[in-house]
Each structure stands twice: as structure tokens, then as C-alpha cells.
N, CA and C atoms as an extended XYZ file, in Angstrom:
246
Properties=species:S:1:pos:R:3:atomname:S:1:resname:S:1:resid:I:1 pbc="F F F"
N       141.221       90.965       90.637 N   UNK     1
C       141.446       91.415       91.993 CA  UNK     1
C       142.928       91.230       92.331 C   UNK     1
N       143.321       92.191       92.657 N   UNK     2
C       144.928       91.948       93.080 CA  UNK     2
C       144.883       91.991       94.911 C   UNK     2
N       146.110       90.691       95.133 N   UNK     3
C       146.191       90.317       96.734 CA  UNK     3
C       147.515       91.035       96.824 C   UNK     3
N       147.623       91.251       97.809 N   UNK     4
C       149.188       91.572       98.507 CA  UNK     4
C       149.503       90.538       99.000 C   UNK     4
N       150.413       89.889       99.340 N   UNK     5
C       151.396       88.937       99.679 CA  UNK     5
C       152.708       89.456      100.443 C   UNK     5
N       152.156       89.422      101.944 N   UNK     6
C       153.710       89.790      102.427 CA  UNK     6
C       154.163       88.403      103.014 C   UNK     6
N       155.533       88.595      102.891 N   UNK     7
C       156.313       86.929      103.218 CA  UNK     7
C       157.286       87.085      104.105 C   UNK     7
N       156.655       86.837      105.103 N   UNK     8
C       157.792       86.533      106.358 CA  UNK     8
C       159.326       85.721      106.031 C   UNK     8
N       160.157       86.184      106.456 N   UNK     9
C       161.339       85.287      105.751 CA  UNK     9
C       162.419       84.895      106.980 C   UNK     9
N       162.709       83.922      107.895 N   UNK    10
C       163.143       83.410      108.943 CA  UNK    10
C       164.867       84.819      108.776 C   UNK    10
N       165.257       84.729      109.601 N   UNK    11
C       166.534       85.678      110.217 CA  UNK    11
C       166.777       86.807      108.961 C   UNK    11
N       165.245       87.437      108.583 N   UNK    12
C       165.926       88.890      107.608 CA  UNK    12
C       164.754       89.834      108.854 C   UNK    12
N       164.850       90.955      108.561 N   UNK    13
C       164.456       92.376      109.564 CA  UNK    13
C       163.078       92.677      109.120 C   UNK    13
N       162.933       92.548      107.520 N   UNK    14
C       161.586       93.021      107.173 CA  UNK    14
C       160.995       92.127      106.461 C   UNK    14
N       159.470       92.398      105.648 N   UNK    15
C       159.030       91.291      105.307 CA  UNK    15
C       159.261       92.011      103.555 C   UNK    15
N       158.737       90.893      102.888 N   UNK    16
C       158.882       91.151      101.488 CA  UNK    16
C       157.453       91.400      100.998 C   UNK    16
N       157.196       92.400       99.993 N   UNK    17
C       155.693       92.368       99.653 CA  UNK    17
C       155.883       92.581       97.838 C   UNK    17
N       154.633       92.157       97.904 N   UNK    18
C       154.359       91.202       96.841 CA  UNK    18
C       152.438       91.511       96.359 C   UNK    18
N       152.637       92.242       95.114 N   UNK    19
C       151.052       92.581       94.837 CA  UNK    19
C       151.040       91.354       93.434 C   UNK    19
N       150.214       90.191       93.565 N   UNK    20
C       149.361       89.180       92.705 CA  UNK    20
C       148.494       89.640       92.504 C   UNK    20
N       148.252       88.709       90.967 N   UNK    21
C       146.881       88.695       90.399 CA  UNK    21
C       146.146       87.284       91.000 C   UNK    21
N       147.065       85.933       92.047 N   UNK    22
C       147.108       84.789       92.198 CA  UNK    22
C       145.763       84.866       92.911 C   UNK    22
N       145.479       84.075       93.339 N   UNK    23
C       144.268       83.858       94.621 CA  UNK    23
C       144.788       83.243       95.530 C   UNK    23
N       144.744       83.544       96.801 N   UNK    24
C       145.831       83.594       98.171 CA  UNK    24
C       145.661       81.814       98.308 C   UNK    24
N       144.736       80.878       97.471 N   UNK    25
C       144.786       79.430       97.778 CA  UNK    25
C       145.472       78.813       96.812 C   UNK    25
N       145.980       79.771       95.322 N   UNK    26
C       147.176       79.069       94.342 CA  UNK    26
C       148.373       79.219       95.158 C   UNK    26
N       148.417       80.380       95.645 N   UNK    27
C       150.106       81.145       96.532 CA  UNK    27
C       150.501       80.261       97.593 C   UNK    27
N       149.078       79.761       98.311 N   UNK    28
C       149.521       78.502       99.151 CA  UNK    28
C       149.968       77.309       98.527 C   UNK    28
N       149.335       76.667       97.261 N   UNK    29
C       149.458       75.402       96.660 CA  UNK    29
C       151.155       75.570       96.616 C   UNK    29
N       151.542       76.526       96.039 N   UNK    30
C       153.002       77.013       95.479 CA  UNK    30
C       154.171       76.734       96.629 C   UNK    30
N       153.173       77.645       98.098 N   UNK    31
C       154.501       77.276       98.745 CA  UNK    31
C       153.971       75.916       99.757 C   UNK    31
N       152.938       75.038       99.734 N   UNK    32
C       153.352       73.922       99.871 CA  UNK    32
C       154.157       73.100       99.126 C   UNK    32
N       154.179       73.006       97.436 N   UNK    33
C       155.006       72.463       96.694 CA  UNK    33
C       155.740       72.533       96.892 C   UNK    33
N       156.687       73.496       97.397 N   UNK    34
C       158.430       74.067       97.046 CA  UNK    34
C       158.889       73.734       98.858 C   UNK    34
N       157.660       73.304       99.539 N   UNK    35
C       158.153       72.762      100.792 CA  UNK    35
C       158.415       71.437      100.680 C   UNK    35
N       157.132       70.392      100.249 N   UNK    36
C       157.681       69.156       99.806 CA  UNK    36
C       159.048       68.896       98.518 C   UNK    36
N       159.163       70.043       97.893 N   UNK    37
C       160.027       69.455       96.925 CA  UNK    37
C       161.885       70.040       97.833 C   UNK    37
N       161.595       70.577       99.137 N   UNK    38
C       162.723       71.302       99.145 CA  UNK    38
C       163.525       72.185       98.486 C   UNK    38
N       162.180       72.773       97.737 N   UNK    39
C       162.958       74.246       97.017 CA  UNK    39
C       162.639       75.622       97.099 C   UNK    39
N       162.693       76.514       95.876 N   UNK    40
C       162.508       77.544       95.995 CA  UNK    40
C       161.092       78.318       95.865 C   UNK    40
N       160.789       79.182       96.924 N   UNK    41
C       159.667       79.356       96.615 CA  UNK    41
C       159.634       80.720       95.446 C   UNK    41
N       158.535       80.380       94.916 N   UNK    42
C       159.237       81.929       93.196 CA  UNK    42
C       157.695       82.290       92.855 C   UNK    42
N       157.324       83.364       93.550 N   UNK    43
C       156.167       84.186       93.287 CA  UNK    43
C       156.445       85.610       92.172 C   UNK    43
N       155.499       85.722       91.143 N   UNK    44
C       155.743       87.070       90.642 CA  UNK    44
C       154.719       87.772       90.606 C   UNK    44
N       155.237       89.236       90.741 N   UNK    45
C       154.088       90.132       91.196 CA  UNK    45
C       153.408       90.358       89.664 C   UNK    45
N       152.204       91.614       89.989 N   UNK    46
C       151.639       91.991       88.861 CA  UNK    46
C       152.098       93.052       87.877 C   UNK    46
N       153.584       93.289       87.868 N   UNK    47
C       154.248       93.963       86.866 CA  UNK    47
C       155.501       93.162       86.612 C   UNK    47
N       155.522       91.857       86.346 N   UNK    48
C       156.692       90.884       86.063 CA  UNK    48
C       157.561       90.743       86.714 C   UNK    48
N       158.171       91.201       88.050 N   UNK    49
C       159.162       90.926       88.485 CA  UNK    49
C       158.902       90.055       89.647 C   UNK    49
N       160.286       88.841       90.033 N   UNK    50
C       159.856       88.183       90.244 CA  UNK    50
C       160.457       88.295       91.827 C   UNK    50
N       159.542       87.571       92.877 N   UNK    51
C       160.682       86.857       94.351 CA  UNK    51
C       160.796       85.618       94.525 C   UNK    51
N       161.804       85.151       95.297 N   UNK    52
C       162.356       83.842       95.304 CA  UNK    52
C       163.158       83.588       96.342 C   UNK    52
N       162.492       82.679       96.921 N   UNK    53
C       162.404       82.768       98.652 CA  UNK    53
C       162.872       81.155       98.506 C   UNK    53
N       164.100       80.484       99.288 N   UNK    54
C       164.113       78.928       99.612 CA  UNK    54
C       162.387       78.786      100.687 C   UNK    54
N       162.116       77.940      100.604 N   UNK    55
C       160.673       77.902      100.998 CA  UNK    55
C       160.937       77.199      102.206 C   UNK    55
N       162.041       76.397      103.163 N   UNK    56
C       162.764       76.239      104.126 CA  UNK    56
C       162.531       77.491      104.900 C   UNK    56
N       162.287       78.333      104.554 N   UNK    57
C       162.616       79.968      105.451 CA  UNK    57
C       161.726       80.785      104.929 C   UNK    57
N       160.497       80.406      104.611 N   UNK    58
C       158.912       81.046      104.770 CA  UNK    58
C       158.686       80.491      106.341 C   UNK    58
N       158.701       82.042      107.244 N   UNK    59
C       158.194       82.460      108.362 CA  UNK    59
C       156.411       82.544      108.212 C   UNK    59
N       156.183       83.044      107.436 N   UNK    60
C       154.475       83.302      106.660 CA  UNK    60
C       153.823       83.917      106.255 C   UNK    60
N       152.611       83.932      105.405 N   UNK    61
C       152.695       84.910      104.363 CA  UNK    61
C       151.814       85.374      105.466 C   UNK    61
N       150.987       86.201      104.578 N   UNK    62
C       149.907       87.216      105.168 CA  UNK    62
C       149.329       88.204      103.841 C   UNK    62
N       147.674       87.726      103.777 N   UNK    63
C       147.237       88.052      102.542 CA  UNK    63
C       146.319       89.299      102.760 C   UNK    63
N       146.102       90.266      101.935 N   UNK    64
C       145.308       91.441      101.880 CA  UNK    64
C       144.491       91.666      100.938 C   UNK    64
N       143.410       91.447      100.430 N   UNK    65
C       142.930       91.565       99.059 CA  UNK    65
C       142.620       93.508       98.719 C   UNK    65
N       142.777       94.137       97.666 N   UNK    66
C       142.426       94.704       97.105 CA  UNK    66
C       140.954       95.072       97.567 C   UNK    66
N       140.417       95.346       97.873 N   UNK    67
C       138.730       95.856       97.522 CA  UNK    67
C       137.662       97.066       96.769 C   UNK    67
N       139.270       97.880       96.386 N   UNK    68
C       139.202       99.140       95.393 CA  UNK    68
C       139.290       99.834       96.962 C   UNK    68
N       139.698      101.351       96.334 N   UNK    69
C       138.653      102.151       96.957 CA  UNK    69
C       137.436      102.966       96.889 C   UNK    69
N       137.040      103.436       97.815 N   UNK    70
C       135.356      104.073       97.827 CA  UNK    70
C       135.596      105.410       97.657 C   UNK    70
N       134.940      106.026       96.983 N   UNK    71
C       134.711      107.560       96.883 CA  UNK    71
C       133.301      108.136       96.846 C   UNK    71
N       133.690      109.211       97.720 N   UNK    72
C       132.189      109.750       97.956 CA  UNK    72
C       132.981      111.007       99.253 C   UNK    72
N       131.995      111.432       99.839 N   UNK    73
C       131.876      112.447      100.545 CA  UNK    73
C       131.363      112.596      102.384 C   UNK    73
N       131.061      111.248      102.183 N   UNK    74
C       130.484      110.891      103.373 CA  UNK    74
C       128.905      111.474      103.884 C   UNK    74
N       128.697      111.982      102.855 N   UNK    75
C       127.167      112.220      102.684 CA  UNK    75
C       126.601      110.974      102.868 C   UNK    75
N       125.149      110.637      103.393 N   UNK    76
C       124.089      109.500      103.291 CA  UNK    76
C       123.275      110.334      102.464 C   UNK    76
N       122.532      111.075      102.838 N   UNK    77
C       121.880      111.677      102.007 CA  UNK    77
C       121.479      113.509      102.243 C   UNK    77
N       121.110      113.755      101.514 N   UNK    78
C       120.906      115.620      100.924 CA  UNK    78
C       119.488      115.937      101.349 C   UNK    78
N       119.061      116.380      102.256 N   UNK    79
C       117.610      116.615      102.148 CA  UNK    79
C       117.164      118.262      101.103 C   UNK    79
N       116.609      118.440      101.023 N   UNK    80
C       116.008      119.632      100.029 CA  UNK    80
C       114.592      120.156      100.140 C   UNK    80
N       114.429      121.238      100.276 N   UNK    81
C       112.940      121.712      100.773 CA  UNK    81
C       112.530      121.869       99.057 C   UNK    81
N       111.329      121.933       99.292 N   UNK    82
C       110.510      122.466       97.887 CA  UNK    82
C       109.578      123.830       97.893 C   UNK    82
């Protein structure tokens, strides 16, 4: 399941986004760590590249999961005489 990860970032205009394979409660473990350690926060998405945020200036994330999408027609059902 892939999450989106957008990351608020204190005095920039937009947010940063970010598609994981993580589960939105590792992405937290991560940027509590890099808050107690006073460092960087360093998420990478699901095609290797990476972001890297001082974790001082995580405004906040905001998670979206994937759920696929649905296809169909919006039919329920077809009735048919015989």
C-alpha cells in the first residue's frame, strides 16, 4: 500500500509530497527521532529519491493512503427480461 506524505515545512509557501511504501506510524517513529536527536528528518519516496527536512521545522505531516482505484460503470445491476 503506498501513503502520501505531505510535510508541512515552517516559513516555505508549499508543502512537500512524498509517496511511501512506510506505514504513516514508522514516518512518525522517524520524525519523533530526528526531533529528540535534533536532526534531520530524511524520508524516501517509492522510486528512491530522497527528502530531508531539519525536523526543527516539521509544521506537519498529513497522511493519505492509497486505496486503488474502482472501476466500473456505475451500474448496480442490469435487469433482463426472458
Amino acid at each position: 500500500m503506498t501513503v502520501e506524505v505531505k510535510i508541512g515545512v515552517q516559513y516555505a509557501s508549499r508543502e512537500l509530497s512524498v509517496a511511501t511504501e512506510n506505514e504513516p506510524q514508522a514516518v512518525l517513529d522517524l520524525l519523533t527521532k530526528a526531533i529528540a536527536d535534533d536532526s534531520v528528518f530524511v524520508l524516501t519516496d517509492d522510486k528512491g529519491r530522497t527528502v530531508a527536512v531539519p525536523a526543527a521545522r516539521v509544521a506537519y505531516l498529513d497522511f493519505t493512503s492509497d486505496a486503488g482505484r474502482k472501476v466500473g460503470f456505475g451500474l448496480a445491476a442490469v435487469a433482463t427480461k426472458k
